[in-house]
N, C-alpha and C positions, 0 to 999 in steps of 0.2 A: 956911648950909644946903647940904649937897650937891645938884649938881647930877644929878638921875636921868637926865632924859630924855638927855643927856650921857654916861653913864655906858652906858647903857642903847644909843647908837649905835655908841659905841667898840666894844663888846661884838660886835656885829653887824657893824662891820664886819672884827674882827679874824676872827671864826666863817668871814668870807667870804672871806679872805685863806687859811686851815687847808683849806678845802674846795676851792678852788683847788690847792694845794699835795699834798693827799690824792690828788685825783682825777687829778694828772699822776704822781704817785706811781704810780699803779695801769694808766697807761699808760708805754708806753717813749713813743711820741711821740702827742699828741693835736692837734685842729683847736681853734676857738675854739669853735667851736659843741657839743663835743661836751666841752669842759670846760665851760663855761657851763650847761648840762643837768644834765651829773655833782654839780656844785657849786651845781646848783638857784640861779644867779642869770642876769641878763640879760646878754645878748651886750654891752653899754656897760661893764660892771663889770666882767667878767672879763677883756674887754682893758685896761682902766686899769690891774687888778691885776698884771695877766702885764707891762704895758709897764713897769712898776714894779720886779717881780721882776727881768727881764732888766736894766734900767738897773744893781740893784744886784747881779747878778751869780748870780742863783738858778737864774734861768730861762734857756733859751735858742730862739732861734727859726729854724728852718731855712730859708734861703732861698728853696727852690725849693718846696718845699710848703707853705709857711707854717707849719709846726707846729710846735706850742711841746713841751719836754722838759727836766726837770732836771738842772742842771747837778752836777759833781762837788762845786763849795761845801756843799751841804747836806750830803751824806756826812761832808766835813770835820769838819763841828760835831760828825755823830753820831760820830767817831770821836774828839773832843775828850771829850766824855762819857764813852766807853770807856775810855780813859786812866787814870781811877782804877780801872776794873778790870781791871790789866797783870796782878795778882797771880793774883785769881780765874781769869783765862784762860792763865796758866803756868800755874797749876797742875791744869786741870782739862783742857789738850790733848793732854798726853801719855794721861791715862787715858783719854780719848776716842778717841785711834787705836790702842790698845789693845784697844778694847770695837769697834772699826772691824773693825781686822784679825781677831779672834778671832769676828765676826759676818756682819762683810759687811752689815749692816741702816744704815739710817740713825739717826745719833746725834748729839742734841743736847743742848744747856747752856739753860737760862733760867733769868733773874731777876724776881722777883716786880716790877710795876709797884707803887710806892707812888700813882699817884694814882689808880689803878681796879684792880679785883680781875681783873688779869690778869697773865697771864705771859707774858714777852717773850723772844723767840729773839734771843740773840747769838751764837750759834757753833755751829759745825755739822759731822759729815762725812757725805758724802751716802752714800746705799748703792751697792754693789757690783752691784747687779739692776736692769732695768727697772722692775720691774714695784717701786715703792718708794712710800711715805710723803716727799714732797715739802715740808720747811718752808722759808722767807725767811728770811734774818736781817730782825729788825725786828721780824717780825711777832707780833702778840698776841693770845692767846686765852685764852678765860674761867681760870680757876683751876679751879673746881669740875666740868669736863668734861675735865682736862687729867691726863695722871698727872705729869708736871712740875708742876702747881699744885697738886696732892692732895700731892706729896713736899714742895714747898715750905712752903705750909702747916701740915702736919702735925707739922713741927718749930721750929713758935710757939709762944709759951704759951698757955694758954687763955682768959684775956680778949682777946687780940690775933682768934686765931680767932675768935670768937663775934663781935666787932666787927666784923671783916671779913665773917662770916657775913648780919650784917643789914644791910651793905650791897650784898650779892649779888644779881645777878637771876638765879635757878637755869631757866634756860629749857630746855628742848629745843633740842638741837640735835643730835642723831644719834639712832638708835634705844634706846641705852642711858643714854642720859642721866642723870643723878641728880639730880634736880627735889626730893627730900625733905632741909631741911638735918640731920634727924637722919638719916638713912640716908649722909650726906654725912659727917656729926660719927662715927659707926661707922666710915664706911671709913674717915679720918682717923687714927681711933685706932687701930686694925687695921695702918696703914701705918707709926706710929711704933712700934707693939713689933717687925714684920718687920724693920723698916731702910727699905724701897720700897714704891710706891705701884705701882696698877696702873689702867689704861684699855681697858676691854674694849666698843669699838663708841660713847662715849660725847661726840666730839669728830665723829667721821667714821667713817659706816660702813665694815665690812668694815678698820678700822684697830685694833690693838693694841698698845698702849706699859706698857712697865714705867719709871720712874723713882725713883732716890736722889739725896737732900737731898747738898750738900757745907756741911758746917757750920763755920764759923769759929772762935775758938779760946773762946768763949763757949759753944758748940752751940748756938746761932742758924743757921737755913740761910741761904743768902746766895745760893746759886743750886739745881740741880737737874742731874740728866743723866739723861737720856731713851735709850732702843732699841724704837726704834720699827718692825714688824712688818705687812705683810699681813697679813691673816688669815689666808688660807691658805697662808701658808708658814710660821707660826708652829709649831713641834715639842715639841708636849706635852712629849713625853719627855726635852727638854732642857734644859723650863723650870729644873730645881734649876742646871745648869751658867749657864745668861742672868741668874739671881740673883747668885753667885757671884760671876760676873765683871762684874756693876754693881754691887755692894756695895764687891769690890774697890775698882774704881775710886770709887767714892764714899769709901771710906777713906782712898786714897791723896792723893785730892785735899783732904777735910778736912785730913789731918796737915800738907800739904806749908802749909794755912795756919794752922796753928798748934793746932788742936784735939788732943787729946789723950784 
């Protein structure tokens, strides 16, 4: 008979070990106390965990102020993951400083997360203005507030959607949100006869992103690219030319892998 309560510690203590690692993640350098807090456990734990991490080379801890920071290893691994996608990111960076240089806006790539309904930044180039849309690489955000995740999406099939649909938590998160999954399944389909998806207000106020799918040689998307907008620098009247030129690019990146 399996052992629960076993199973059930392990669990607990790996969640404490990820919330340690989350919460240094979110700082360049943190105290013990102020990871300990972040990662909601007790100052005894999260020094074990951190003297642990730095033994094995994760963490590091700065002499003179004690403060612990992660080390370049863990990058490693995420860029051992990236590795299988050498192809997707040739092909999808030239039409990115493409969509760079011809905008000046900031322009990203993301791939759908398979293990939560989010989309995740791998590559980026940032804008040419201050005043810009700031993403992470790493970082992930819902699908159904995203025009990256409405693009990604929208070129699945429709049991896979509808699946993904009832595992969604459609929340509010900016003032335009889309909280209804049919008014969701609308734009969805709306975005696969255009080509691209759109984000108006619905991630981050005062933010507006257009994206297109890059689909593999199946027409399955496999990732997305983004041009992402202030709102008030966004130019109505050049919306048809910002289509254009992310379509483009969305073509050139599907063909260059194999889509036809």
């Amino acid at each position: 008979m399996p052992n629960i309560p076993q199973k059930t510690e392990n669990a607990a203590a790996v969640l404490k070990v990820f919330s340690v690692l989350e919460s240094l993640a979110a700082e360049r350098r943190a105290s013990l106390a102020d990871i300990a807090q972040k990662a909601m456990t007790s100052k005894t734990t999260a020094h074990r965990l951190l003297q642990t991490m730095v033994d094995l080379g994760y963490v590091e801890q700065e002499p003179e102020t004690e403060k612990y920071g992660l080390t370049l290893k863990l990058f490693a691994l995420g860029a051992r993951t990236l590795r299988g996608q050498e192809d997707l990111l040739r092909a999808a960076d030239r039409e990115m400083g493409k969509l760079s240089r011809a905008t000046g806006e900031s322009i990203n790539l993301g791939v759908m997360d398979d293990f939560d309904q989010r989309v995740a930044y791998i590559h980026k180039y940032d804008s040419a203005y201050n005043l810009s849309m700031q993403s992470t690489l790493g970082k992930r955000n819902p699908l159904h507030s995203t025009s990256l995740g409405k693009a990604l999406l929208a070129f699945r099939d429709e049991d896979e959607i509808r699946e993904r649909l009832q595992k969604m938590d459609l929340r509010k998160l900016a003032p335009r949100t889309i909280t209804d999954p049919e008014d969701l399944l609308a734009q969805l389909r709306q975005a696969r006869a255009l080509g691209y998806a759109e984000e108006l207000e619905e991630s981050e106020a005062g933010v507006r992103c257009m994206a297109a799918p890059v689909l593999d040689h199946t027409g399955k998307s496999v990732a997305a690219i983004s041009i992402a907008f202030p709102l008030v620098r966004f130019d109505e009247s050049r919306k048809p030319e910002y289509v254009r030129l992310l379509l483009d690019a969305s073509h050139a990146a599907s063909a260059a892998l194999g889509f036809s």
